[in-house]
RODO-2510 file (C-alpha; in nm, 4 decimals, decimal comma):
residues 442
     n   res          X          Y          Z
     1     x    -4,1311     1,3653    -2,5667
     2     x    -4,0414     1,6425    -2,7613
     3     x    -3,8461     1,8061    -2,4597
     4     x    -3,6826     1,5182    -2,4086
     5     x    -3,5361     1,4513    -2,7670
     6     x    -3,4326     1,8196    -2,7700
     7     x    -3,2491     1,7576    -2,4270
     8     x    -3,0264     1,4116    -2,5542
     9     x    -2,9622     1,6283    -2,8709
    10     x    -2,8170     1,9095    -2,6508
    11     x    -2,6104     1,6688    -2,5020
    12     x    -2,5239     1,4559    -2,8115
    13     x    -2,3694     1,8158    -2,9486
    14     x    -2,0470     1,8450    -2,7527
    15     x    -2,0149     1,4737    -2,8121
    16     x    -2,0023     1,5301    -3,1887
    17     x    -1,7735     1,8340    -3,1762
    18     x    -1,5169     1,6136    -2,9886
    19     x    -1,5901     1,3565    -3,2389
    20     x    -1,5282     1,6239    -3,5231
    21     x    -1,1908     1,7241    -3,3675
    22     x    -1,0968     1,3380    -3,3405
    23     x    -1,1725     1,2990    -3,7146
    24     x    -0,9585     1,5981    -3,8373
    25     x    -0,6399     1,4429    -3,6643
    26     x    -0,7057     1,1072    -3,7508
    27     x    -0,7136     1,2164    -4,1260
    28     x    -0,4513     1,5404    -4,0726
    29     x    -0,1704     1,5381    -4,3488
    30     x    -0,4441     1,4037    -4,6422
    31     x    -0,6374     1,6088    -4,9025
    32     x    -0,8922     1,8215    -4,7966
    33     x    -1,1729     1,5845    -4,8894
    34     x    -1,0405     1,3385    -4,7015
    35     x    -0,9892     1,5492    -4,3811
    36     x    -1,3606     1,6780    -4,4105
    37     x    -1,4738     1,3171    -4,4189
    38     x    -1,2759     1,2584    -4,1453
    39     x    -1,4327     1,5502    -3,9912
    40     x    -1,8157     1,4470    -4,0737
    41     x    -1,7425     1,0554    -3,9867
    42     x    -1,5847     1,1031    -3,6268
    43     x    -1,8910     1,3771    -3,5444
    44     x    -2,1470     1,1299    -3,6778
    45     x    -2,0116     0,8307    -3,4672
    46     x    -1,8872     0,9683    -3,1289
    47     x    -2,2789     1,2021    -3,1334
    48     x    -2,4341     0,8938    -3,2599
    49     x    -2,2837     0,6839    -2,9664
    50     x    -2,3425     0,9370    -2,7094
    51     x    -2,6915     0,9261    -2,8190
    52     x    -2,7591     0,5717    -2,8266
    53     x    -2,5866     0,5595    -2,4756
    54     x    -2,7998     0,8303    -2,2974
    55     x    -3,1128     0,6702    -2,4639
    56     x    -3,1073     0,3065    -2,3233
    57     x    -2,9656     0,4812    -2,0230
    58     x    -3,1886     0,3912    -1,6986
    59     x    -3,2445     0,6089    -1,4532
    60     x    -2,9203     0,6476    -1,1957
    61     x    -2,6849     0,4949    -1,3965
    62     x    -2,3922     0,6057    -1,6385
    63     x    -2,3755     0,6446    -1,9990
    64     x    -2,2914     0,2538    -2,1007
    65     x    -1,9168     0,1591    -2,1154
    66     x    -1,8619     0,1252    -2,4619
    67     x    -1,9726     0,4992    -2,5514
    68     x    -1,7058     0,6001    -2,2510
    69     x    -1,4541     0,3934    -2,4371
    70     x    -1,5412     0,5370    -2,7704
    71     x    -1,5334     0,9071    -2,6225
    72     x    -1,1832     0,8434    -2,4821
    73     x    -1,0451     0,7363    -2,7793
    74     x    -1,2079     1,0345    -2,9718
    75     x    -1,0075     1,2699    -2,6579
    76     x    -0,6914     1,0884    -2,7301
    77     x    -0,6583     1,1694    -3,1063
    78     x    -0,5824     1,5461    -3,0881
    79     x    -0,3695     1,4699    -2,8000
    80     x    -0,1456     1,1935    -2,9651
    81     x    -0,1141     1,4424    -3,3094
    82     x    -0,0705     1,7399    -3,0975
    83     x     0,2160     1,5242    -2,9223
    84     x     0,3461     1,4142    -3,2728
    85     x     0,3500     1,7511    -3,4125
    86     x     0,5798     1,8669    -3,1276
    87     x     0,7852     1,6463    -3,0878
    88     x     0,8299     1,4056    -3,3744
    89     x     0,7887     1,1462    -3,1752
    90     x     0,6965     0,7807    -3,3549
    91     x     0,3924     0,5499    -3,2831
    92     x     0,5454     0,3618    -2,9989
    93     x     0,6403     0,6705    -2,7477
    94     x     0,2965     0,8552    -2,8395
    95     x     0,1195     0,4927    -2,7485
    96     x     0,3014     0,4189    -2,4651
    97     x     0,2527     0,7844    -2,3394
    98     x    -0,1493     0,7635    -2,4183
    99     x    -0,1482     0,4137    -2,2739
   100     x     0,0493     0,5726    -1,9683
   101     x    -0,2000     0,8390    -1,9128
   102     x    -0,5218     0,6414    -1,9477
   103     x    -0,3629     0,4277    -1,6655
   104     x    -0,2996     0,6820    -1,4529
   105     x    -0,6626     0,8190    -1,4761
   106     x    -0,7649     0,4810    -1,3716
   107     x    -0,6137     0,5437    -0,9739
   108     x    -0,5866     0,1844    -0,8919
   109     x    -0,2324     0,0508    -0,9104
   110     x    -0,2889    -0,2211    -1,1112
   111     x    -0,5016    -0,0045    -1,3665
   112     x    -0,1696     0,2314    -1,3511
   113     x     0,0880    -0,0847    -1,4232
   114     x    -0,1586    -0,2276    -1,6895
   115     x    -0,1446     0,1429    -1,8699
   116     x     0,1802     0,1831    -2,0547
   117     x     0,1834    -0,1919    -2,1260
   118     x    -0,1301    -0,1598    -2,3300
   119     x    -0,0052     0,1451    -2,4860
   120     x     0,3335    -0,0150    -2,5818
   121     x     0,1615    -0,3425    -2,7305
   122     x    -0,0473    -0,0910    -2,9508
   123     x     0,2255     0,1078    -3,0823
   124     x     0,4622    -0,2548    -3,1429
   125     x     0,1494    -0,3516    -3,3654
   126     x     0,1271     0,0207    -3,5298
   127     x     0,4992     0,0918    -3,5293
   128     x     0,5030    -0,1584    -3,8746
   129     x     0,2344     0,0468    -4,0392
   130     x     0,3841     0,4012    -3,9655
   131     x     0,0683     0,4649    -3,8040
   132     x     0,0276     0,8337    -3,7287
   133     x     0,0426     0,9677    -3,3838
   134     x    -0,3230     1,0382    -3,3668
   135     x    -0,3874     0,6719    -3,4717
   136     x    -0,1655     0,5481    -3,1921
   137     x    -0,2833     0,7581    -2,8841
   138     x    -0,6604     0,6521    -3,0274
   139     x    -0,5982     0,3182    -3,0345
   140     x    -0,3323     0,2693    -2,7195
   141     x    -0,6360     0,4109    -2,5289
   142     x    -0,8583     0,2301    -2,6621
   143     x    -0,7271    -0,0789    -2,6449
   144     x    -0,6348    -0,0031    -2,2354
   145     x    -1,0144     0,0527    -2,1519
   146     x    -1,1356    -0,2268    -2,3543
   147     x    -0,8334    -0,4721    -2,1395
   148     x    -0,8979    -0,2972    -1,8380
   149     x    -1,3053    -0,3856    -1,8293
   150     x    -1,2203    -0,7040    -1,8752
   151     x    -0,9533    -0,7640    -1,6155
   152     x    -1,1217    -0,5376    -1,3316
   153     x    -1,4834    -0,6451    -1,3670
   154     x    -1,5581    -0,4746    -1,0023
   155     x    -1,6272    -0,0823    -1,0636
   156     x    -1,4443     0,0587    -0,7733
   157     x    -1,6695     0,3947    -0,8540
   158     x    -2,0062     0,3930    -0,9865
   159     x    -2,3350     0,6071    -0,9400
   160     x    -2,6140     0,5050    -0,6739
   161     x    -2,8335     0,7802    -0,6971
   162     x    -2,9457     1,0412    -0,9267
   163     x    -3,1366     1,3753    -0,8239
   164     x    -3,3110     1,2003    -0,4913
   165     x    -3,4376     1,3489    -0,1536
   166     x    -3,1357     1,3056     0,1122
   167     x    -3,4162     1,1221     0,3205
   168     x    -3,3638     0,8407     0,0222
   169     x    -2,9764     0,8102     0,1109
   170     x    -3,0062     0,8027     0,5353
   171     x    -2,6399     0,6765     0,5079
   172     x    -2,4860     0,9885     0,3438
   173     x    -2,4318     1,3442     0,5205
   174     x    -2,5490     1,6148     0,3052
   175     x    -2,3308     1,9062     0,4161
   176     x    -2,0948     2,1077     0,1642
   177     x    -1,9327     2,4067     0,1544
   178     x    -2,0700     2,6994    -0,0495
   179     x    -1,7000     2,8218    -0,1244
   180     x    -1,3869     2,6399    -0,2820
   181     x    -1,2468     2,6679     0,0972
   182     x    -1,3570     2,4727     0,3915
   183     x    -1,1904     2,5809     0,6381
   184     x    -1,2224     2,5891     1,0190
   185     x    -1,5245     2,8182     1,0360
   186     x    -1,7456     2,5744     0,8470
   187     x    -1,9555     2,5213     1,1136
   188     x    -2,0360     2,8994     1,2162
   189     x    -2,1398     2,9181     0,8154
   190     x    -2,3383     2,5965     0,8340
   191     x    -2,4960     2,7108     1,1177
   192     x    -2,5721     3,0770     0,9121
   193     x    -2,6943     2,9158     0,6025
   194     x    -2,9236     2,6722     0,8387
   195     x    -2,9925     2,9088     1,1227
   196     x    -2,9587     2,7249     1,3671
   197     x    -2,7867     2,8143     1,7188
   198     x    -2,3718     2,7836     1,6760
   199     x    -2,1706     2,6735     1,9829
   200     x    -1,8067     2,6783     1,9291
   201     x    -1,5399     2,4671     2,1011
   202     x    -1,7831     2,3208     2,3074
   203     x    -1,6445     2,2286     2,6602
   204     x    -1,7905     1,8561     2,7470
   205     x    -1,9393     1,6999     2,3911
   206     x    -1,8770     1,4031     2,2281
   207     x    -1,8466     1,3108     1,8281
   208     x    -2,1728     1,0888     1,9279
   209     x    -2,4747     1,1798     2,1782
   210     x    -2,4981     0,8328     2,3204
   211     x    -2,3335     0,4925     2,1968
   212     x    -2,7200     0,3738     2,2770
   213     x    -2,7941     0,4853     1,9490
   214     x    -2,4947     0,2215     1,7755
   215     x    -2,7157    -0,1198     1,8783
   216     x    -2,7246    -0,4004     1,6751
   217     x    -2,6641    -0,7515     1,6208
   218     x    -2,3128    -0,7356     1,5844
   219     x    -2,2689    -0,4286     1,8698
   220     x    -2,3872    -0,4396     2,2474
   221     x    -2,3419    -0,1085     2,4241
   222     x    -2,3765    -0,2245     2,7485
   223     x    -2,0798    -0,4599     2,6951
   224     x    -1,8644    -0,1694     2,6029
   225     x    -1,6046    -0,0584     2,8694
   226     x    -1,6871     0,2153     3,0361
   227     x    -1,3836     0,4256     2,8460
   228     x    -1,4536     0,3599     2,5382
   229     x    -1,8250     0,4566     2,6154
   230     x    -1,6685     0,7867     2,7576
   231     x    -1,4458     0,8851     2,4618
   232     x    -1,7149     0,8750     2,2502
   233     x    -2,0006     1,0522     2,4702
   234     x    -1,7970     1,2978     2,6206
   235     x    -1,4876     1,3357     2,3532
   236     x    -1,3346     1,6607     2,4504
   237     x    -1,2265     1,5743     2,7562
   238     x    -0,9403     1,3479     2,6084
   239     x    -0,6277     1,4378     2,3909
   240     x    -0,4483     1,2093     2,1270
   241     x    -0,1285     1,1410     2,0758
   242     x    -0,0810     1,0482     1,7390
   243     x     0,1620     0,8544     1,5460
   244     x     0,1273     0,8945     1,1186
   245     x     0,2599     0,5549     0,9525
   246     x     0,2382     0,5712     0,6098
   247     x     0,3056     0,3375     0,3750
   248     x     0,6245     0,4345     0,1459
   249     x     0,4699     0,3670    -0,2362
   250     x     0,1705     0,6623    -0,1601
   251     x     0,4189     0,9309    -0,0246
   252     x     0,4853     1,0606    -0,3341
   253     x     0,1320     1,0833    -0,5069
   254     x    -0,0250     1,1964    -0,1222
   255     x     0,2312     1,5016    -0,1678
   256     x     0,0893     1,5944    -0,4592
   257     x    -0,2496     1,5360    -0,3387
   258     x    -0,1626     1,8187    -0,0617
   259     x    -0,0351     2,0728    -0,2191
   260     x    -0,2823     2,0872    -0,5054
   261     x    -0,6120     1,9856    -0,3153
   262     x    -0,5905     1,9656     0,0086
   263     x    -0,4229     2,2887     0,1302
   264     x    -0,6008     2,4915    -0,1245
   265     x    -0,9481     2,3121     0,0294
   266     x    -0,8859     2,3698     0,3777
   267     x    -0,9816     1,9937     0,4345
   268     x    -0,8663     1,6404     0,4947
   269     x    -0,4959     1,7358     0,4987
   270     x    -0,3229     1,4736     0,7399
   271     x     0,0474     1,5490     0,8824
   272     x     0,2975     1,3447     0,6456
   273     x     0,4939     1,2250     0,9750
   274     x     0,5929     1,2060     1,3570
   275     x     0,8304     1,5256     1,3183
   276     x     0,5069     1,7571     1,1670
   277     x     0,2472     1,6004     1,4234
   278     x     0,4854     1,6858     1,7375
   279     x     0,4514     2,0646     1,6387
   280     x     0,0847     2,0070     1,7734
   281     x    -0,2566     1,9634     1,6327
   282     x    -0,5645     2,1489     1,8058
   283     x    -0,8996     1,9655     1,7976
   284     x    -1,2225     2,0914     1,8971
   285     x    -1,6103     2,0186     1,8608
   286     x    -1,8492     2,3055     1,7480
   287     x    -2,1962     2,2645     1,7072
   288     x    -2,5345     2,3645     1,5641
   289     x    -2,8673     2,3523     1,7683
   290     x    -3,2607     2,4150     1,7295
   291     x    -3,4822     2,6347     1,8806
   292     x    -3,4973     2,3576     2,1272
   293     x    -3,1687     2,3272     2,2317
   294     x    -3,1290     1,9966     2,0927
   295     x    -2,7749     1,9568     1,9211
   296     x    -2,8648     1,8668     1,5225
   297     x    -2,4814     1,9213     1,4395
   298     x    -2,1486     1,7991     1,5748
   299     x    -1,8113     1,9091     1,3657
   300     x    -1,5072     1,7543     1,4983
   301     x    -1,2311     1,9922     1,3470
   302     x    -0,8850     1,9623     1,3884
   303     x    -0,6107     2,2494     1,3055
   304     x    -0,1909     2,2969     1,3146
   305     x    -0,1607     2,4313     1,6467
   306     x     0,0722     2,6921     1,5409
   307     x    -0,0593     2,8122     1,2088
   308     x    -0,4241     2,7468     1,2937
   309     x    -0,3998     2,5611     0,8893
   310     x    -0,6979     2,3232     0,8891
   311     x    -0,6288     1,9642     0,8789
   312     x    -0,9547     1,8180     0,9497
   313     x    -1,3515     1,9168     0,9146
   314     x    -1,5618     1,6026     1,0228
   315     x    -1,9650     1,6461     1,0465
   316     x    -2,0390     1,3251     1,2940
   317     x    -2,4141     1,1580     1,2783
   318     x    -2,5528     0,8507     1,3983
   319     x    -2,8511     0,6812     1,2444
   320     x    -3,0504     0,3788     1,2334
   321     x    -3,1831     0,1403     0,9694
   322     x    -3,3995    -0,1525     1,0884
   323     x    -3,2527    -0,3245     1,3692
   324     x    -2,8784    -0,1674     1,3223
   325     x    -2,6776     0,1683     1,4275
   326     x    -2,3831     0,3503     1,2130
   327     x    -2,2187     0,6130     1,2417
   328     x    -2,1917     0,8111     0,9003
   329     x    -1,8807     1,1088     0,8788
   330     x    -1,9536     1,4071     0,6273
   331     x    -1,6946     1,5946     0,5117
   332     x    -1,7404     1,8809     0,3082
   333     x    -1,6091     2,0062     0,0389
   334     x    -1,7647     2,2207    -0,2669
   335     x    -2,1039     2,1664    -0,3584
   336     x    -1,9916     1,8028    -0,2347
   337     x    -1,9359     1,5806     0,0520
   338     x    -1,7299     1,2806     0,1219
   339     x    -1,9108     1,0852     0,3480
   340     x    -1,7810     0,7454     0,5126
   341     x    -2,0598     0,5270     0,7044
   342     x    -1,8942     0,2699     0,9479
   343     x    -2,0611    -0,0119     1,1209
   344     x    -2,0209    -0,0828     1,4492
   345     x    -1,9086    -0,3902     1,5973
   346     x    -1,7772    -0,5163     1,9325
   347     x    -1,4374    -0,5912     2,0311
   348     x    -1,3064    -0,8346     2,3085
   349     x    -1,2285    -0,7031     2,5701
   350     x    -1,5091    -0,4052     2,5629
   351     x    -1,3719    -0,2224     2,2579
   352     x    -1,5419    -0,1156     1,9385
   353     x    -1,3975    -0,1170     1,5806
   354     x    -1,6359     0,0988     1,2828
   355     x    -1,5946    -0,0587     0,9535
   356     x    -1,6682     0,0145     0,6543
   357     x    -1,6017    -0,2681     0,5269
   358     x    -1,9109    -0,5039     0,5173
   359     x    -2,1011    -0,7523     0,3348
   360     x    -2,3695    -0,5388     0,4320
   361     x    -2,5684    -0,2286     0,1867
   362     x    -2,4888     0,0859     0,3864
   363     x    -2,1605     0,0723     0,5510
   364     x    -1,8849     0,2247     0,2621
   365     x    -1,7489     0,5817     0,0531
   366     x    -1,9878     0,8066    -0,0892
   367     x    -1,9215     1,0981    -0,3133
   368     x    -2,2087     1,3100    -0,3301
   369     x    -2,3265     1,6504    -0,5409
   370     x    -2,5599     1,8287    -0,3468
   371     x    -2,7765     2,0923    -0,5699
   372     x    -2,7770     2,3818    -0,3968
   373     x    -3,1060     2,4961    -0,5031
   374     x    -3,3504     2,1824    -0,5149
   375     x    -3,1328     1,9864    -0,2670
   376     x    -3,1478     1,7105    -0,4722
   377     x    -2,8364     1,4437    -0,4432
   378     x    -2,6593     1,2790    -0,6747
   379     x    -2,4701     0,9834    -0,5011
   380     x    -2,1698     0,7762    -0,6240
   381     x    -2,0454     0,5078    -0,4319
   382     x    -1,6316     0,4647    -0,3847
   383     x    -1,5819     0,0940    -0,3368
   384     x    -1,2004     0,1391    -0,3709
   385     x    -1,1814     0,3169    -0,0400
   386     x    -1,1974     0,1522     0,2793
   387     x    -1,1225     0,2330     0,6675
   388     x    -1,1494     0,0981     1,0062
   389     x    -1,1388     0,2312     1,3656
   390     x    -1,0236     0,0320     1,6260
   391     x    -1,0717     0,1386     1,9908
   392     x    -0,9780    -0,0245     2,3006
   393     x    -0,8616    -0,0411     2,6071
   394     x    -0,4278    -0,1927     2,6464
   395     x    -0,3308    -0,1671     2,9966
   396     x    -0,5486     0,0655     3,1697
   397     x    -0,5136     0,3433     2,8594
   398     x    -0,6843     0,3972     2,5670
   399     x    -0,5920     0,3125     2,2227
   400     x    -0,6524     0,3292     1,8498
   401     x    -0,5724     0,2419     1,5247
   402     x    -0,7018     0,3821     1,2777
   403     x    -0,6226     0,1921     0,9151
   404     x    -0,7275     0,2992     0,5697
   405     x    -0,7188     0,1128     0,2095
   406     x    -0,7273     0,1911    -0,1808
   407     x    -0,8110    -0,0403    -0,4047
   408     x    -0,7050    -0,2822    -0,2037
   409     x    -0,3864    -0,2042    -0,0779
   410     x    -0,2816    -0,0458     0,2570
   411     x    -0,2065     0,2917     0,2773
   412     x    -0,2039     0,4871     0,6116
   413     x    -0,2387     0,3908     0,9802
   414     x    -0,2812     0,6311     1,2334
   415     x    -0,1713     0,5179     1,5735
   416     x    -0,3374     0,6620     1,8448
   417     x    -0,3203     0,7494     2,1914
   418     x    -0,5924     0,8565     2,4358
   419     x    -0,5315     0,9992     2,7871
   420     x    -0,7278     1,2544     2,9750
   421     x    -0,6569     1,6003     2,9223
   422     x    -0,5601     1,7002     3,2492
   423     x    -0,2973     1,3240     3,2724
   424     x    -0,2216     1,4488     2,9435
   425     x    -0,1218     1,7828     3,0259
   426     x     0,1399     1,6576     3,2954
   427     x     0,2788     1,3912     3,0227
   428     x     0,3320     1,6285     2,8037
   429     x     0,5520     1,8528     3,0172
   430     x     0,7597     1,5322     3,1050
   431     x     0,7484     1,4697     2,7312
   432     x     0,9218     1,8142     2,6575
   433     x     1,2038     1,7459     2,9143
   434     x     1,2553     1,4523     2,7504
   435     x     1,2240     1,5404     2,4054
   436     x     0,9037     1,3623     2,3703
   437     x     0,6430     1,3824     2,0800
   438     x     0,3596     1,6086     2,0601
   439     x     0,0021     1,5686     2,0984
   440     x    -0,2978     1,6728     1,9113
   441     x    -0,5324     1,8359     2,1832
   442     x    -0,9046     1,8004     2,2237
***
């Protein structure tokens, strides 16, 4: 009991020296009593709140909503008087700023709208008071959260597991990378740090080892067509041509995206359009075995044919739970992974579509921190994330589309199409001649 009081009071202590910080701005420009009450009252109230929070806190869940709020608006006092201070700026600007900001934080585009209008309404209201810049930012921010739990009562982010065995999460791939770079040699490390048996490029694989393993009520493998089944079970021996249609509102925030994290990663950076896919995409499968031979690990990864810049690191399992299949994608990134499980489900016509979307408990996002010496995982699912895969056969040739959401709102399709290497080889030198696109090769 002890240990554990000393622990919350470890935790309580940055809590209260934000809290102290938040006072002294609030109560900057008075005498010097005043400022050290200031200073004593916002440490007592943001520790105090942090404590209360983390002790009715169960276990796997978040400090409780109102100590977030109360913590945010302790952050946005320093911020609104440091703003003040520079540039003279009145309550309505610093609000609308803070408001702006808090918005922005929030990712979904109606949290990012609903922003600056909360922060203007507060700094209207403190605009007649001469309210101080500190005052505004506190209370513009504030006053967002507080609006914002109300109006968006589904948490599009919240933790599912704390600290468990990864046998207790079946649906999420455990693999990150032990550097800030991903890269296309994650497999060969994987395979070091596991030591198991590393195959690279691997000439006749697929991203599954049998479409068997996908059964369920709402997916019959037997009444797959016998392409699809091949694509899957045998992947390499296809190319894609691919076709990037993005959606014109996420261009700009998916640049910055790239150049600050994906680039720097080495993972998950998708061509921006037609003209950068045509300059050709490699794709390969490496894997990992056991002393057995059996294949444990299959990483689809995907690189600028020119540059060899990674693109794309995808760890592909299957697994069952109860009566169902999925098919859960890892991608890893550091000390993390991003892992999307899909369910499958048939298509007319013998194709398959993996969804994550589903009123079911496993199919979804997960964000996951992996401790790299117990193991342990710590689990949050992404509800605001969604995809689906949809593969089938149009007129003797494969197809795909592959469609992704946030928060609701469409994003990115990736139109694709699937021929056989060796057709695809002679398409692509009637392509050239007639200034066709580009392909991204198996």
């Amino acid at each position: 009991m002890a240990k554990e009081r000393g622990g919350r009071l470890a935790q309580a202590a940055p809590a209260g020296l934000i809290g102290a910080v938040a006072g002294a701005a609030l109560t900057a420009g008075r005498r010097r009593r005043s400022v050290a009450a200031g200073v004593l009252a916002g440490a007592v109230v943001v520790a105090g709140a942090d404590a209360l929070a983390r002790a009715r806190q169960r276990p796997g869940e978040i400090p409780a909503l109102w100590s977030r709020i109360v913590a945010s608006g302790a952050l946005a006092a320093p911020a609104g008087w440091l703003a003040q201070r520079l540039t003279g700026a009145g309550p309505l600007p610093v609000a609308t700023v803070a408001g702006a900001a808090a918005g922005a934080l929030g990712l979904r585009p109606q949290k990012v709208a609903l922003g600056p209008v909360a922060g203007a309404v507060a700094g209207l209201g403190l605009s007649r008071r001469r309210a101080s810049g500190a005052v505004a930012a506190t209370v513009a921010v504030m006053g967002y959260r507080t609006a914002a739990a109300a109006l968006f009562r589904d948490p599009q982010v919240s933790l599912l597991a704390e600290r468990v065995r990864p046998e207790d999460v079946p649906f999420v791939v455990p693999v990150a990378s032990q550097t800030r770079y991903v890269g296309t040699d994650y497999v060969r490390t994987l395979a070091e740090r596991l030591g198991g048996r590393y195959t690279p490029d691997v000439a006749d694989i697929g991203i599954v080892a049998s479409l068997d393993a996908l059964a369920g009520p709402s997916f019959d493998p037997a009444a797959t067509d016998p392409l699809v089944r091949e694509f899957y079970e045998h992947t390499t021996r296809f190319a894609l041509d691919i076709v990037p249609e993005w959606r014109m509102w996420v261009r700009p925030g998916y640049v910055l995206y790239r150049t600050l994290l994906a680039r720097p990663l080495g993972q998950a950076n998708v061509p921006m359009s037609q003209r950068e896919a045509q300059h050709g995409v490699r794709s390969r499968i490496d894997t990992i075995s056991g002393a057995d031979g059996t294949v444990s690990v299959r990483g689809w990864i995907r690189s600028a044919a020119g540059t060899g810049e990674p693109i794309y690191v995808g760890i592909y399992t299957t697994y069952r739970d109860r009566d169902r299949g999925y098919v859960s994608v890892g991608f890893p990134l550091p000390q993390m992974s991003f892992t999307a499980t899909l369910l499958p489900c048939a298509r007319p016509g013998g194709g398959l579509v993996l969804d994550s979307r589903s009123p079911l408990s496993q199919p979804g996002h997960y964000l996951t921190y992996i401790d790299p010496a117990a193991g342990e995982l710590t689990t949050a699912v992404v509800r605001g994330f969604a995809e689906r895969l949809d593969v089938h056969v149009a007129d003797g040739e494969l197809r795909a589309e592959h469609a992704f959401w946030v928060f609701g709102f469409p994003f990115l399709v990736l139109h694709y199409r699937i021929r056989r290497k060796v057709l695809c080889l002679l398409v692509r030198g009637l392509d050239s001649r007639e200034g066709g696109g580009g392909l991204w090769h198996m």
